[in-house]
MARZA-662921 format. One line per field, with one value per residue: residue number from 0; x, z, y of N, C-alpha, C, O in turn. Coordinates in nm, 4 decimals. Each point is the difference from the previous one (the first is absolute). Last residue first. Layout:
N
nr: c(NUM,...) .
nc1: c(X,...) .
nc3: c(Z,...) .
nc2: c(Y,...) .
cac1: c(X,...) .
cac3: c(Z,...) .
cac2: c(Y,...) .
cc1: c(X,...) .
cc3: c(Z,...) .
cc2: c(Y,...) .
oc1: c(X,...) .
oc3: c(Z,...) .
oc2: c(Y,...) .
END
This chain:
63
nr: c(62,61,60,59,58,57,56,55,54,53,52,51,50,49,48,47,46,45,44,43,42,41,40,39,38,37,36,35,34,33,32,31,30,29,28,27,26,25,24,23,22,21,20,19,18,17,16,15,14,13,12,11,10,9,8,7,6,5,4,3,2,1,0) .
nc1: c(-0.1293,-0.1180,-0.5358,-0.3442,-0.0076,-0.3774,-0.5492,-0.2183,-0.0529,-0.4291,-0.4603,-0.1094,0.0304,0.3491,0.5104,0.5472,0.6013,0.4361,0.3976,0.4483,0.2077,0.1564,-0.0377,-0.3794,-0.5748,-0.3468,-0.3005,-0.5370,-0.4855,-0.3867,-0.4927,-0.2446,-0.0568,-0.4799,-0.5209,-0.1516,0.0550,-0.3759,-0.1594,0.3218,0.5262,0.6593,0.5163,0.6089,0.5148,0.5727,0.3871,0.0937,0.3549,0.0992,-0.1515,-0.2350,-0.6383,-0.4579,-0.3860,-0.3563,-0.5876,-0.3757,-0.2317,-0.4776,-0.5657,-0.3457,-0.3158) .
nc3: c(-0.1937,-0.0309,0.0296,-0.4234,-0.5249,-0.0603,-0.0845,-0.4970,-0.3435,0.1173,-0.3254,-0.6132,-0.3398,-0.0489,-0.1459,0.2395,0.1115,0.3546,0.2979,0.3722,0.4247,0.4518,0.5604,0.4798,-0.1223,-0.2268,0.4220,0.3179,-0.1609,-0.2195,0.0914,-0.4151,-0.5008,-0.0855,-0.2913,-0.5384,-0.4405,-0.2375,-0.5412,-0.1378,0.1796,-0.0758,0.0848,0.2221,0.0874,0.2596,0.2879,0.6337,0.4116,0.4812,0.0439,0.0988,-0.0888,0.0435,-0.0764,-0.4600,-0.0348,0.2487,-0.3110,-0.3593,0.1695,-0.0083,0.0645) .
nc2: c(1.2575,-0.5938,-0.1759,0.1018,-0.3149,-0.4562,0.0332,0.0160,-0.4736,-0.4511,0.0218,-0.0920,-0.5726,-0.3680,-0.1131,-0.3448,-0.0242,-0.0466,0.4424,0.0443,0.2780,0.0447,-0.1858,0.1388,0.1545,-0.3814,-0.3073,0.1728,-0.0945,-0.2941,-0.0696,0.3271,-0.2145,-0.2988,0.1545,0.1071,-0.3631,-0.4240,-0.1089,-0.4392,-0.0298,0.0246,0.3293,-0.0759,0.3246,0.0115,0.2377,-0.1594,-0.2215,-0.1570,-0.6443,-0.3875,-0.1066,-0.1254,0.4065,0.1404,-0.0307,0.4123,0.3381,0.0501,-0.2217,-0.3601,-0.5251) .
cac1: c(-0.0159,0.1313,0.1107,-0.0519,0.0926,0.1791,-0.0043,0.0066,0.1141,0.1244,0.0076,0.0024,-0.1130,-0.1368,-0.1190,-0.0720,-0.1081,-0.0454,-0.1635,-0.0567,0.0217,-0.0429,0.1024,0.1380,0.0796,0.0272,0.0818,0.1938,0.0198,0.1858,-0.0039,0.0324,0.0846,0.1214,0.0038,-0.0267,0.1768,0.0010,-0.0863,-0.0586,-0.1034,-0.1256,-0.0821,-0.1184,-0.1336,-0.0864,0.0590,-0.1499,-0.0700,-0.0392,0.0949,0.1256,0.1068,0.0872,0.0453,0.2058,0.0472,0.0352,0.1345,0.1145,-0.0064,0.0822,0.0214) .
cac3: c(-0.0517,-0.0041,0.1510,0.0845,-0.0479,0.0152,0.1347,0.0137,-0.0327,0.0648,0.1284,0.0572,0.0330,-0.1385,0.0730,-0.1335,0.0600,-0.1474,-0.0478,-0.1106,-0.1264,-0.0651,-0.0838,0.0547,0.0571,-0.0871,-0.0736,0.0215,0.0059,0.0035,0.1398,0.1665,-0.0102,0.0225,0.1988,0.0429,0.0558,0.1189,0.0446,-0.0357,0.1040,-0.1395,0.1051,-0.1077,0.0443,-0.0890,-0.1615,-0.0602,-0.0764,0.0027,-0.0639,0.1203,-0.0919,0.0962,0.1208,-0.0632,-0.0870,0.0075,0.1200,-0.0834,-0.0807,0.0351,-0.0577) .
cac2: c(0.1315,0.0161,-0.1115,0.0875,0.1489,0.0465,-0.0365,0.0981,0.0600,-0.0341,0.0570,0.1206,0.0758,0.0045,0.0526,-0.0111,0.0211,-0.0612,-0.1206,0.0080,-0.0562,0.0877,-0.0032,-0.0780,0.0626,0.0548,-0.0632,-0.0261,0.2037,-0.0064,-0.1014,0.0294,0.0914,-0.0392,-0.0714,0.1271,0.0437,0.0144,0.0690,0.0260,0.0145,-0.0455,-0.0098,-0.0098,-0.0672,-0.0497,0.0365,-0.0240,0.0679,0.1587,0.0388,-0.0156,-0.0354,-0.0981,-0.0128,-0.0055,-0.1592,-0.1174,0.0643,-0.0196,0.1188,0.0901,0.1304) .
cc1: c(0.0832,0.0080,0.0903,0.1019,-0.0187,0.0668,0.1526,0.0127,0.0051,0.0943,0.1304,0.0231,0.0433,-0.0731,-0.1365,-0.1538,-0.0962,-0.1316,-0.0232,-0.1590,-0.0250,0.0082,-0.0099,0.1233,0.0980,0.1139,0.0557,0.0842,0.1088,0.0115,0.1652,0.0065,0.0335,0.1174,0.1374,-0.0060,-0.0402,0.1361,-0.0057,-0.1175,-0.1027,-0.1225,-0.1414,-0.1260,-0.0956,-0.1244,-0.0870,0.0337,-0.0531,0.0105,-0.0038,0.0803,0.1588,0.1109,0.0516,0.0667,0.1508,0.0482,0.0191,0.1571,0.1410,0.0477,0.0590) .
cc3: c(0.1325,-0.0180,-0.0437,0.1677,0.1445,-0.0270,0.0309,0.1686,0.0505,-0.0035,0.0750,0.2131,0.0650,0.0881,-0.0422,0.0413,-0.1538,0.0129,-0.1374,0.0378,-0.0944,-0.1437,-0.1562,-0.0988,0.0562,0.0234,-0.1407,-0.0677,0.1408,-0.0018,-0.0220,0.0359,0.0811,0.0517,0.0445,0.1619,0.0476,0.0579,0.1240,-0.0071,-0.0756,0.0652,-0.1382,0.0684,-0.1356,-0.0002,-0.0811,-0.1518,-0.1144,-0.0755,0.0375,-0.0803,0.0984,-0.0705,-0.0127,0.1628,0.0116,-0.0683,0.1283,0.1198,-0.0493,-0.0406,0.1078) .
cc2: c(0.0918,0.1353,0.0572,-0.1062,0.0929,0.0756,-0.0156,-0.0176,0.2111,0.1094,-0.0705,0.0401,0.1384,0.0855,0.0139,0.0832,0.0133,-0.0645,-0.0100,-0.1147,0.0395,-0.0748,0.0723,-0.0416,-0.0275,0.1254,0.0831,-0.0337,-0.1006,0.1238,-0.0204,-0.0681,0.0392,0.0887,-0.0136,-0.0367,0.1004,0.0739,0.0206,0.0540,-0.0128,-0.0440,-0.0256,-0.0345,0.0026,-0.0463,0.0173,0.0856,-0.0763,0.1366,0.1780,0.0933,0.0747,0.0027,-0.1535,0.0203,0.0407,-0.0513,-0.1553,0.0286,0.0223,0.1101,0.0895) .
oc1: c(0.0088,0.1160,0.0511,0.0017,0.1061,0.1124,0.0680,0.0301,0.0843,0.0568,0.0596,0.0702,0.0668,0.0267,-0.0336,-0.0712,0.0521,-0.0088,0.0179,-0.0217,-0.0703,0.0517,0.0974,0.1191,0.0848,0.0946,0.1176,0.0818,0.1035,0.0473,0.0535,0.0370,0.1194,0.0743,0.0516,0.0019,0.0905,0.0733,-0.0866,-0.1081,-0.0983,-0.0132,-0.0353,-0.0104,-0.0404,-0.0068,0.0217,-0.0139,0.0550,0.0083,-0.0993,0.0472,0.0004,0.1019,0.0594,0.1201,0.0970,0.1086,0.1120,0.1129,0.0821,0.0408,-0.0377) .
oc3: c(-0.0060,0.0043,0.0990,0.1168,0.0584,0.0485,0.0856,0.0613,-0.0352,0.0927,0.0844,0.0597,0.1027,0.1167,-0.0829,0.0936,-0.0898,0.0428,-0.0775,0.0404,0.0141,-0.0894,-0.0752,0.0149,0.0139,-0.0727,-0.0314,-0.0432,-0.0547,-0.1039,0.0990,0.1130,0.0293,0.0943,0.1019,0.0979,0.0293,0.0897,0.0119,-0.0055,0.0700,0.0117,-0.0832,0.0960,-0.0506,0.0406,-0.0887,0.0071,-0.0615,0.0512,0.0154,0.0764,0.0719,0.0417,0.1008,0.0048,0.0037,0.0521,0.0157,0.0069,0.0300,-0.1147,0.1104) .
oc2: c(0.1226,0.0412,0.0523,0.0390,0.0224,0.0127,0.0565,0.1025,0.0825,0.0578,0.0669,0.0816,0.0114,0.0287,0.0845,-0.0362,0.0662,-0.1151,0.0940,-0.1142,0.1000,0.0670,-0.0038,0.0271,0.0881,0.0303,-0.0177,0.0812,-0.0382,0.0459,-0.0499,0.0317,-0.0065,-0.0273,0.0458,0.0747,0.0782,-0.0415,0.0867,-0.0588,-0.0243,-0.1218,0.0836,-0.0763,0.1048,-0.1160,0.0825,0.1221,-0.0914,0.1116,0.0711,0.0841,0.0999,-0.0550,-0.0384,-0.0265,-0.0756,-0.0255,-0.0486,-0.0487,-0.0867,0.0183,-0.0390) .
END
């Protein structure tokens, strides 16, 4: 396991277009752990959000 900004430091290409991310339930961990990477290339996520507190943990990351 690996956090999300590691896994994409090794990715070579140099822009980052796209990221599906199906954590289930877990996008309130996932989400910051891609706060570079997200800033660097700034992708579309396609991102699925269950339960009131994920979905207020990721709203309140991108807010």
């Amino acid at each position: 396991m690996k956090n999300g900004d590691a896994l994409f430091s090794e990715f070579k290409a140099d822009k980052l277009d796209f990221i599906k991310c199906d954590v289930e339930g877990f996008e309130q961990y996932v989400i910051p752990s891609l706060e570079s990477t997200i800033s660097a290339h700034l992708p579309v996520l396609q991102i699925e959000l269950s339960g009131d507190e994920n979905r207020k943990k990721v709203c309140e990351f991108f807010g």
